[in-house]
C-alpha positions in Angstrom: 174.5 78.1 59.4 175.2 78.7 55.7 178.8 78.2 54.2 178.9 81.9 53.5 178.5 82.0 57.5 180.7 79.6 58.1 182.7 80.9 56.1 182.6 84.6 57.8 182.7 82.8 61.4 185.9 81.6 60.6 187.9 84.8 58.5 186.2 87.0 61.6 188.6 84.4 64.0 191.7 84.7 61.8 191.7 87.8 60.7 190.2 90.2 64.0 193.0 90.9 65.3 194.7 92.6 63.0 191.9 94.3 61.7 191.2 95.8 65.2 195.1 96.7 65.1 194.9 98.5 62.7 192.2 100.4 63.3 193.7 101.5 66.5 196.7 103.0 64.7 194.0 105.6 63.4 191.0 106.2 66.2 193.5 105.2 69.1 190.8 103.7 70.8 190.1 100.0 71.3 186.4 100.4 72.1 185.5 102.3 69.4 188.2 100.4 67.0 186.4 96.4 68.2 182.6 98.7 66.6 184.2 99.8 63.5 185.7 96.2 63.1 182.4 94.8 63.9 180.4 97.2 61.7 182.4 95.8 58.9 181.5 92.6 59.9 177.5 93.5 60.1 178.5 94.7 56.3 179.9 91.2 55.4 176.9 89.4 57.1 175.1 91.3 54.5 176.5 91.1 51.4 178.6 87.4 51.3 175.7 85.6 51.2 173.9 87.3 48.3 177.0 88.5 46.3 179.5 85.7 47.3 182.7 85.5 49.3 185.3 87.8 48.0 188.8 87.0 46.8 190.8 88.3 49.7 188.2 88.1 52.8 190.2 89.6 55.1 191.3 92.9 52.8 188.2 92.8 51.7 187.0 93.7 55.8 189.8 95.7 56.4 189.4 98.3 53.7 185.3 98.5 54.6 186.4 99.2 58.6 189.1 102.0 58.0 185.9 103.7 55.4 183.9 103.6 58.4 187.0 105.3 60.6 187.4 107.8 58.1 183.5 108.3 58.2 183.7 108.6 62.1 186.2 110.8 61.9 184.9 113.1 59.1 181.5 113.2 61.4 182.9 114.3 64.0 184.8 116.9 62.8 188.2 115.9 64.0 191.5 115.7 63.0 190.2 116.7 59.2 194.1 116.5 57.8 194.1 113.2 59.3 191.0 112.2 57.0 192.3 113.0 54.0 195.6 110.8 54.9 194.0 107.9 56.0 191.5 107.9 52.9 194.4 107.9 51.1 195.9 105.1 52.2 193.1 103.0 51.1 194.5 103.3 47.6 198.4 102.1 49.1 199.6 98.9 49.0 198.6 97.2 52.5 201.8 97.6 54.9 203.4 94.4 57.3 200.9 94.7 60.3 202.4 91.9 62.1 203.7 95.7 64.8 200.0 96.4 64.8 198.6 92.9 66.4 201.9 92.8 69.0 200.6 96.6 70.0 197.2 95.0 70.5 198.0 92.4 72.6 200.4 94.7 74.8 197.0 96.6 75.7 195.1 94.2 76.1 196.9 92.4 78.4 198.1 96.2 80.1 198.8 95.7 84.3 196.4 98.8 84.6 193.8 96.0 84.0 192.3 93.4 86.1 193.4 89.7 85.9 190.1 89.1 84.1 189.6 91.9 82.2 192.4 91.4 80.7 191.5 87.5 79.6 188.2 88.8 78.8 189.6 91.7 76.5 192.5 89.7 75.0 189.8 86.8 73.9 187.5 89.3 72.8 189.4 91.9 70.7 193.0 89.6 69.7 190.8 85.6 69.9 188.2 87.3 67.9 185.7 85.3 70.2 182.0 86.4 70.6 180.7 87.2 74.5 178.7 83.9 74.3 181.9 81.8 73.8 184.1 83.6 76.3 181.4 82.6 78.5 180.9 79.4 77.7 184.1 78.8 78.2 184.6 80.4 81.3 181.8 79.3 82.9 179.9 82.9 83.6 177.1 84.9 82.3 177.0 87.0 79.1 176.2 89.7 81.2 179.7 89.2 83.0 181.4 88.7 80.3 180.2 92.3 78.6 180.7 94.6 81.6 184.9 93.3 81.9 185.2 94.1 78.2 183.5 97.1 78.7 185.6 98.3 81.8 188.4 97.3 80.8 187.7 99.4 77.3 186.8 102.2 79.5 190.0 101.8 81.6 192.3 102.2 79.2 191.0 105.0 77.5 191.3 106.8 80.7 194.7 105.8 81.2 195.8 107.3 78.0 197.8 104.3 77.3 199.3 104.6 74.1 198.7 102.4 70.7 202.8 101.4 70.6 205.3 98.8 71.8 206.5 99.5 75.4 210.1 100.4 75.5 212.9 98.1 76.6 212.7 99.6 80.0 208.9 98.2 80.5 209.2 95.2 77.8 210.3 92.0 80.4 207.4 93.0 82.6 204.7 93.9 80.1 205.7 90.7 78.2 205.3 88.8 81.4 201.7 89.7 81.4 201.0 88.9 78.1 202.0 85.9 78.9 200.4 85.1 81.8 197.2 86.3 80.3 197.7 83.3 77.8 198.8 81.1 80.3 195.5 81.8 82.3 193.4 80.8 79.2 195.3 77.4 78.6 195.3 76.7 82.4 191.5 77.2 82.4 190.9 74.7 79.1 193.7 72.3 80.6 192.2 72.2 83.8 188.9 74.0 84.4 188.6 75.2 88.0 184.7 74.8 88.1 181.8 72.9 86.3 181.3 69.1 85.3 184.4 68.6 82.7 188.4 68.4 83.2 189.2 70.0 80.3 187.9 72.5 78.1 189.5 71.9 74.3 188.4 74.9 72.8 190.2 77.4 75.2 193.4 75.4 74.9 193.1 75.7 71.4 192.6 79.8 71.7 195.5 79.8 74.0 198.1 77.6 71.7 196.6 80.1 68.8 197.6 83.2 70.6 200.9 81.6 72.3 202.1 81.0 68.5 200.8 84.2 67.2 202.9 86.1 69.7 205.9 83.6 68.8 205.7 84.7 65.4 205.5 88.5 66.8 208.3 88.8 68.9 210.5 85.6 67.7 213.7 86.8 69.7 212.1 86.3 72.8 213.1 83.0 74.6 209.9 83.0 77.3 207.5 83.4 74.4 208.6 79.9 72.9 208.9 78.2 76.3 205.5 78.9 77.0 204.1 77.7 73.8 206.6 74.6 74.2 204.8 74.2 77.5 201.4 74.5 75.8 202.1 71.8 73.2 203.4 69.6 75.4 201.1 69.5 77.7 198.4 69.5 74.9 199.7 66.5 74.2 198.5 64.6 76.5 194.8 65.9 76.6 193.8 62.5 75.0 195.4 60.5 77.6 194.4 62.3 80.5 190.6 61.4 81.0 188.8 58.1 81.2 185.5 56.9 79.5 183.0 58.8 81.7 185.3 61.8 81.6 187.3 60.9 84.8 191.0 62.4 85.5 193.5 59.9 85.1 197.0 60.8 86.8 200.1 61.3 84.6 202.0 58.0 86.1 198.9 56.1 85.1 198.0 57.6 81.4 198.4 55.2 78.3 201.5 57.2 76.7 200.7 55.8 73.2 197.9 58.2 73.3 200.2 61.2 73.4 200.3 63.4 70.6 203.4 62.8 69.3 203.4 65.8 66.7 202.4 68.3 69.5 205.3 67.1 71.5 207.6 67.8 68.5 206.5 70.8 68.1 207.4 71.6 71.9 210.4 69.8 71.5 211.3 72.7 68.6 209.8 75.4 70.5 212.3 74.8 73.4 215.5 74.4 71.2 214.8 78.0 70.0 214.5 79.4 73.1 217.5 78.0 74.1 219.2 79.6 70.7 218.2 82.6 71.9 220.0 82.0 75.2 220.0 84.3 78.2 219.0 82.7 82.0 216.2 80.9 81.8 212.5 82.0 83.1 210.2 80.4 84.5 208.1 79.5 81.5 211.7 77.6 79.8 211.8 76.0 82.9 208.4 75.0 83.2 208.9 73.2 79.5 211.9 71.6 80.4 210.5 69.9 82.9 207.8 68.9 80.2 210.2 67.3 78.0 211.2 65.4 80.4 208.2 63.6 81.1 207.7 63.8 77.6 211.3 62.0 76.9 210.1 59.0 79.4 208.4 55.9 77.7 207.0 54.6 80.8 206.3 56.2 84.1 208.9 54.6 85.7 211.6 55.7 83.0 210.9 59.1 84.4 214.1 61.1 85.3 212.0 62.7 88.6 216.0 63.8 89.4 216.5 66.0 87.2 212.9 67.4 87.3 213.2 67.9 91.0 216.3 69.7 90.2 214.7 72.0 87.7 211.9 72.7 90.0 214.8 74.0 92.9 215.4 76.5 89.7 212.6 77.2 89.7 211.7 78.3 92.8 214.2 80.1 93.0 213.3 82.3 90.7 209.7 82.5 90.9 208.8 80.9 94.8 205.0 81.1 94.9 203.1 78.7 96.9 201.7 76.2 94.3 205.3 76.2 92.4 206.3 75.3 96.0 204.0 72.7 96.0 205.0 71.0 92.9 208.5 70.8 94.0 207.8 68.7 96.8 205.7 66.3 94.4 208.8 66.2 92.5 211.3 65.8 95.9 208.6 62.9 97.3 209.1 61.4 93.9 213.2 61.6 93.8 214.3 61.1 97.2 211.1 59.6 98.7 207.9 60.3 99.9 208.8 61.5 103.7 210.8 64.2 102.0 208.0 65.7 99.7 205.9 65.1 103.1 208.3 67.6 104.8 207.7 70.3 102.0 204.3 69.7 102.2 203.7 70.3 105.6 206.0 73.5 105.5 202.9 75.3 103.4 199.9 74.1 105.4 200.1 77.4 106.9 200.3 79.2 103.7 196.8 81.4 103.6 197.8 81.4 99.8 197.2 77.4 99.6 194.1 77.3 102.1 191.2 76.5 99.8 193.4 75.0 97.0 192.1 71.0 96.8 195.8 69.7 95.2 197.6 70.4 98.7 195.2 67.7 100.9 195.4 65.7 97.7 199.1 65.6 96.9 199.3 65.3 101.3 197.2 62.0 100.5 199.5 60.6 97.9 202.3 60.6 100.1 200.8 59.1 103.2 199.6 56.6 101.2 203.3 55.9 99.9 204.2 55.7 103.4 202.2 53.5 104.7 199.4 55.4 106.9 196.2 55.1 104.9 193.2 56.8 107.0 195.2 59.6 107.3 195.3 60.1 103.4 192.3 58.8 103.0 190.9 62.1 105.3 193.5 63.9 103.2 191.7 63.1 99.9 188.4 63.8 101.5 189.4 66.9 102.9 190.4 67.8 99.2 187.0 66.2 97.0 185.3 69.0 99.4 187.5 71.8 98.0 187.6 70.9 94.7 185.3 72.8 92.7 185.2 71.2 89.3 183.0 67.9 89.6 185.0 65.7 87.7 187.7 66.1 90.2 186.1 66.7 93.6 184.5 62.7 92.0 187.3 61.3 91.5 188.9 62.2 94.9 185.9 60.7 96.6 186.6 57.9 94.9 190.2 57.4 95.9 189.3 58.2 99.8 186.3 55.8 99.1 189.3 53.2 98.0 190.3 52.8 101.5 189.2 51.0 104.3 187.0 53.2 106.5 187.7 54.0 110.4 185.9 51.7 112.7 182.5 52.6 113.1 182.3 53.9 116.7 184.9 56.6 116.3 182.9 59.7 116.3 183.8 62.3 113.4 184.7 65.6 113.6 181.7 66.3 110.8 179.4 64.2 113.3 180.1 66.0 116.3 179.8 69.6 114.7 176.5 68.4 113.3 175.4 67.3 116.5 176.3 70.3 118.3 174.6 72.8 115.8 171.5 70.8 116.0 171.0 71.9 119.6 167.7 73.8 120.4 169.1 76.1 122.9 170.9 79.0 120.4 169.7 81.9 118.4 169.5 81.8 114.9 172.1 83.6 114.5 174.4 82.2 116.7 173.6 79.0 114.8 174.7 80.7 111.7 177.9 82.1 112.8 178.8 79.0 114.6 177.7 77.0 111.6 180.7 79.2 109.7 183.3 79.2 112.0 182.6 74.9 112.3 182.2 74.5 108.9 185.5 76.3 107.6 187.2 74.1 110.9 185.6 70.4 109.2 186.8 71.9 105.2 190.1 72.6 106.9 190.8 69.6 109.0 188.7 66.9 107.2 184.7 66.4 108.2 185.6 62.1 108.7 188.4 63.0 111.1 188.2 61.3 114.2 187.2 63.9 117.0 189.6 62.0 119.5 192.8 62.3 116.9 191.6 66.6 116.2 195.3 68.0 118.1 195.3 71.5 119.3 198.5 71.7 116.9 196.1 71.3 114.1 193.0 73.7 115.4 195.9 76.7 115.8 197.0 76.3 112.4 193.8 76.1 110.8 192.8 78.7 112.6 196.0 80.9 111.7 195.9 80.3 108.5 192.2 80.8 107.9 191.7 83.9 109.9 195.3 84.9 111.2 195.0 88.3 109.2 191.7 89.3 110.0 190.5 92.1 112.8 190.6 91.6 116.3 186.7 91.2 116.6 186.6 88.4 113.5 189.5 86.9 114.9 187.9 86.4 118.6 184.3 85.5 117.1 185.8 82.6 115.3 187.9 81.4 118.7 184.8 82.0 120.5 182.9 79.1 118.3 185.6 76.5 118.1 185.9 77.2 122.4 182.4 76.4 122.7 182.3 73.6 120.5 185.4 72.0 122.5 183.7 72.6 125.5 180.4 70.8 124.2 182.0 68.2 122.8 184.4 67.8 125.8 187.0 68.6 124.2 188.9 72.0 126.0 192.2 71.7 125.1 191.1 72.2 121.1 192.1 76.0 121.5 195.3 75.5 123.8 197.7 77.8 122.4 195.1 80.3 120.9 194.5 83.6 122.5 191.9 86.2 122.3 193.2 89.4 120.6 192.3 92.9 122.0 189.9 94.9 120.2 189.7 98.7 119.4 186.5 100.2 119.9 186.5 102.7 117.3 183.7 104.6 115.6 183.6 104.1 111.8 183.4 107.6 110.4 180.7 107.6 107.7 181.1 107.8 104.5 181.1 111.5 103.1 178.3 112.7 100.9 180.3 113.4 97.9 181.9 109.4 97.8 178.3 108.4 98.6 176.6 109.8 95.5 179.6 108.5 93.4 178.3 104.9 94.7 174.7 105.4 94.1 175.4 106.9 90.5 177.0 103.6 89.5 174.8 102.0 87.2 177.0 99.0 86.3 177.0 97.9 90.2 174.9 94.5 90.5 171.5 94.7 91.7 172.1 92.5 95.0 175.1 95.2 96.0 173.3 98.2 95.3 170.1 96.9 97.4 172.1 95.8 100.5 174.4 99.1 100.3 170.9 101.4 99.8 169.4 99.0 103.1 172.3 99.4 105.2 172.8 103.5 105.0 168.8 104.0 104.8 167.9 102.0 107.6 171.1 102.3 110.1 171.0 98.4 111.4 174.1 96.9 111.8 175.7 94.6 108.4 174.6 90.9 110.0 171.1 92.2 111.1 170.8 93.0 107.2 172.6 89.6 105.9 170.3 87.9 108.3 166.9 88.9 106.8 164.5 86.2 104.6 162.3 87.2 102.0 158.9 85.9 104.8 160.6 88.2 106.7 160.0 91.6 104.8 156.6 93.8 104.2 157.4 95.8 101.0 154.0 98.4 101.3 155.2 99.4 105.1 158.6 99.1 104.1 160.2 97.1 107.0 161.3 93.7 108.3 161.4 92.5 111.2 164.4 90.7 112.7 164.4 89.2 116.2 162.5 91.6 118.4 163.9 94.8 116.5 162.5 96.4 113.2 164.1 97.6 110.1 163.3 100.0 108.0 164.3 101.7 104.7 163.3 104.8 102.4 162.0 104.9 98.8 165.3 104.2 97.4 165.9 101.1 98.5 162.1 100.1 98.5 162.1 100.0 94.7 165.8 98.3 94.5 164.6 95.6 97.0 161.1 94.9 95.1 163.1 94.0 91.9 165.8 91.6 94.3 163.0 89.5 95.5 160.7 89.5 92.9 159.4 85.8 92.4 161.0 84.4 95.5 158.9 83.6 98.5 161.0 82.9 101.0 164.6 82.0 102.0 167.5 85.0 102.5 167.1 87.9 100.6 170.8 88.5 99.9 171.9 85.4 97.7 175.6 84.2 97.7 177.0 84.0 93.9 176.7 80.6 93.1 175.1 77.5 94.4 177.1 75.2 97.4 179.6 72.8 96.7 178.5 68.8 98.6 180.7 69.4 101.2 180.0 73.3 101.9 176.0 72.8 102.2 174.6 75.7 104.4 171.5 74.9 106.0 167.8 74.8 105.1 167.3 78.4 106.4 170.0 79.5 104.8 169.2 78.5 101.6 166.8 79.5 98.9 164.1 76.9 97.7 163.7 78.9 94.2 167.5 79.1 93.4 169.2 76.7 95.8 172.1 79.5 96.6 173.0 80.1 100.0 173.0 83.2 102.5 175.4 86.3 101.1 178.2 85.8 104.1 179.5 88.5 105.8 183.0 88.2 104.3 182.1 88.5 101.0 179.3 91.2 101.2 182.9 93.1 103.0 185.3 92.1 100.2 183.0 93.2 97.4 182.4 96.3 99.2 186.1 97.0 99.6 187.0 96.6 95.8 183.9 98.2 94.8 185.0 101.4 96.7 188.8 101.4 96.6 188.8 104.1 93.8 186.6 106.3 96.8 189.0 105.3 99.4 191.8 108.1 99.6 193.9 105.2 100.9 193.3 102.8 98.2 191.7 99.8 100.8 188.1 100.5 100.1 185.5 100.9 103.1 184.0 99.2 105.3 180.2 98.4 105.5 180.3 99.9 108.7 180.6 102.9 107.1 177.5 103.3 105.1 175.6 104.1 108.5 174.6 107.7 108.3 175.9 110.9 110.2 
């Protein structure tokens, strides 16, 4: 890259924003404002290097986009006195646009968005990032990436909503999601939910960025500068908080004269003008306090857990979600002992909210290991390395259960036993299969190195509850069904004492109308894998698991069928071309693919997994949920339909 690049790389980051703002104050559009900002950067890419950088960069790209949007507009014939204005202005001293960037953000981050589309969109047109870095950083495809921005462009110029600053009716709760939005991006850089590292630097960098951009914006607003005196302080520690091959290291154990100590003045100021502002504190002035005060300690055991225990009962209070919850009883186990953090802990296992999140086994393991009852937290911190999806921590939990003394060696395993039992020869494939998901969920939930022999009924029914308490009668009673004979395999009946079949309403799906169905096919921006299996299941009739069922060996593309058991099924023209295009270059394995390759401890098996790509069989569950958001705009009761439902009259 040449310095004029770099050069252009760099204004583009600084000065996008408010170029983009300003642009929307004359097209009122966001999509069509990001072109004519990037048109004027295509112009820049052209000239700069040849001609040289211009005194004032940033003016310099602002008066070449609002040419183009008085050219757009000129073209297309609208809002001609408008023209004339605007090309006037070019000639006017520039105005303060500091209004026009807060406007941006308040759209970007609009609740008529997705959670994220509106990460995607706020990175994109106020970060000034490209689609390559948002996913980079995130983790997904390009492809992703460019169909959020583009719905969520698309979304808001249906809604109408309006270039301006929301009134003081709707300003608390549109602030709160402007702030979550930038919350979301430092959480992700702080502590990536997927891939190899911990942390991410460049989105916590983008997040601080935008955090003190809006502080500068709205500077009367107390919540703005707690979260950025969150941000800092918790930046702070970044350099502290991983080892030499990239391993977590816990906040009691981190070498504190590696703490930034100029981040953690800044967050130190950032606090002290919130509180000038005054008012009750929120949760994100909370959330920094109790910063500062692990910031304030010079050792771990200077710590003042007290009053950060005390904070956290605030802050609850005001915002009681599950994992806020959950750090409260950290904070309880650490000031008034671990059996009383234990006792909050073990009043969310049944949380649904907390089922699959990898910090509830693991903060469950810290404290049984403060009270003395190590195999229990190691199968705590076992149960939690297979949850965790990022690889640096699902390594170092392994680690930690590896730490402590194994059971003896004849205690059989609850992993071992549900191995054993799915390896019989005696079931149907897909009895296998829907066992192997019902057992599999059951080992994630309770631990795979449980011993069988200390697996309570207690445990199974809450597992069980929270798993699939909300589901329909049918799911519900398939799940029990697996777990009964499993018990009864493994001698083991009184694993479902307590649990009782639900009834079930036979009721006849009515199919989707013709109208809602050609609004589906029409949808061009639909995944190839969704379309397919949609097209399949309302051309051919068979029921959604026949479907999820097939493999690739399975199908013959010139007679357009498969066959699957004793049955056949078969589709139209439609779905023939979709489903050439799905398998191409796969010879065998299932033909619907799951997202993303297994997790160690969530490995499907061989038949269920494809040899080209390694992913696993589509489940059933997700091949519903996508379904259901796909078609909740169809859906005169805003739930989406089932798959059921595509069947024909």
């Amino acid at each position: 890259m040449t310095d004029a690049h770099r050069t252009i790389d760099a204004v583009w980051k600084l000065e996008s924003a408010r170029i983009i703002a300003g642009l929307m104050r004359i097209v009122h559009d966001v999509g069509l404002a990001e072109e004519l900002a990037q048109d004027a950067l295509i112009t820049a890419l052209e000239q700069w290097p040849a001609e040289g950088v211009p005194d004032n960069p940033g003016a310099w790209l602002t008066a070449i986009a609002k040419r183009r949007a008085v050219d757009h507009i000129r073209r297309a014939r609208l809002h001609e006195r408008k023209a004339e204005a605007y090309a006037r202005e070019l000639d006017r001293p520039p105005e303060p646009e500091r209004d026009d960037v807060l406007r941006l953000m308040f759209i970007s981050c609009h609740p008529v968005l997705p959670t994220e589309s509106r990460v995607a969109l706020t990175l994109r047109v106020v970060g000034g990032l490209t689609t390559r870095e948002i996913a980079r950083a995130f983790l997904v495809t390009e492809p992703v990436v460019a169909r959020r921005v583009a719905e969520a462009k698309r979304a808001l110029a249906e809604a109408g909503v309006p270039f301006a600053l929301p009134d003081a009716r709707e300003l608390t709760g549109r602030l709160s999601s402007v702030l979550e939005v930038i919350y979301l991006i430092f959480n992700e850089g702080y502590s990536a939910t997927s891939g190899d590292d911990l942390i991410r630097p460049a989105l916590c960098l983008e997040a601080l960025r935008l955090g003190r951009m809006l502080g500068e914006l709205a500077p009367r607003q107390a919540e703005v500068h707690g979260l950025v005196a969150l941000m800092e302080i918790q930046s702070s520690r970044s350099a502290a908080r991983t080892g030499p091959a990239g391993e977590p290291i816990q906040l009691h154990d981190q070498n504190r004269g590696r703490w930034d100590q100029l981040l953690i003045r800044r967050g130190f100021t950032a606090l002290l003008r919130a509180r000038e502002i005054g008012g009750t504190p929120g949760p994100y002035v909370l959330q920094a306090a109790i910063a500062v005060c692990h910031a304030q300690a010079r050792t771990a055991g200077e710590t003042d857990w007290i009053q950060i225990a005390a904070l956290y009962d605030a802050l609850a209070r005001l915002m009681p979600t599950p994992v806020v919850r959950l750090n409260r009883a950290v904070a309880v186990g650490m000031a008034h002992g671990p059996q009383a953090g234990l006792d909050l802990v073990d009043s969310l296992l049944g949380d649904p909210a907390l089922r699959d999140y990898h910090l509830l086994p693991g903060v469950r393991g810290d404290l049984l290991l403060r009270l003395g009852r190590p195999q229990q937290a190691r199968e705590e911190f076992e149960r939690a390395a297979a949850l965790a999806r990022n690889a640096a921590e699902a390594a170092f939990l392994r680690r930690r259960a590896e730490q402590i003394s194994a059971p003896e060696a004849d205690a059989v395993t609850l992993g071992e036993s549900v191995r054993a039992f799915l390896a019989r020869d005696d079931l149907g494939a897909e009895t296998l299969r829907s066992y192997g998901q019902t057992l599999g969920r059951l080992c994630i939930a309770l631990g795979e190195r449980v011993p069988l022999a200390a697996v309570t009924a207690e445990q199974v029914a809450r597992a069980c509850t929270t798993r699939w308490g909300g589901t329909a009668a049918g799911t519900w009673n398939r799940h029990l069904s697996a777990i009964r004979s499993f018990g009864a395999w493994a001698a083991a009946d009184d694993l479902t004492a307590g649990l009782a079949r639900r009834a079930e309403a036979r009721t006849r799906a009515e199919p989707i109308g013709a109208p809602d169905l050609d609004r589906l096919w029409s949808r061009a921006d639909l995944p190839l894998r969704e379309r397919t299996l949609w097209r399949l299941l309302h051309e051919s009739a068979a029921g959604v698991r026949v479907v999820l069922s097939l493999n690739v060996e399975d199908l013959d593309l010139d007679d357009r069928r498969a066959r699957s058991g004793s049955a056949w099924v078969t589709w139209r023209a439609a779905t023939a071309r979709l489903l050439e295009a799905l398998v191409a270059g796969r010879s065998r394995g299932p033909v619907f693919l799951a997202d993303r390759r297994p997790g160690p401890g969530r490995m499907p098996a061989e038949a269920d997994r494809c040899p080209h790509t390694g992913r696993g069989r589509l489940s059933y569950e997700r091949a519903e949920y996508l379904f259901k958001q796909a078609t909740s705009d169809l859906d005169p009761a805003g739930g989406g339909y089932t798959l059921r439902r595509l069947k024909p009259r």
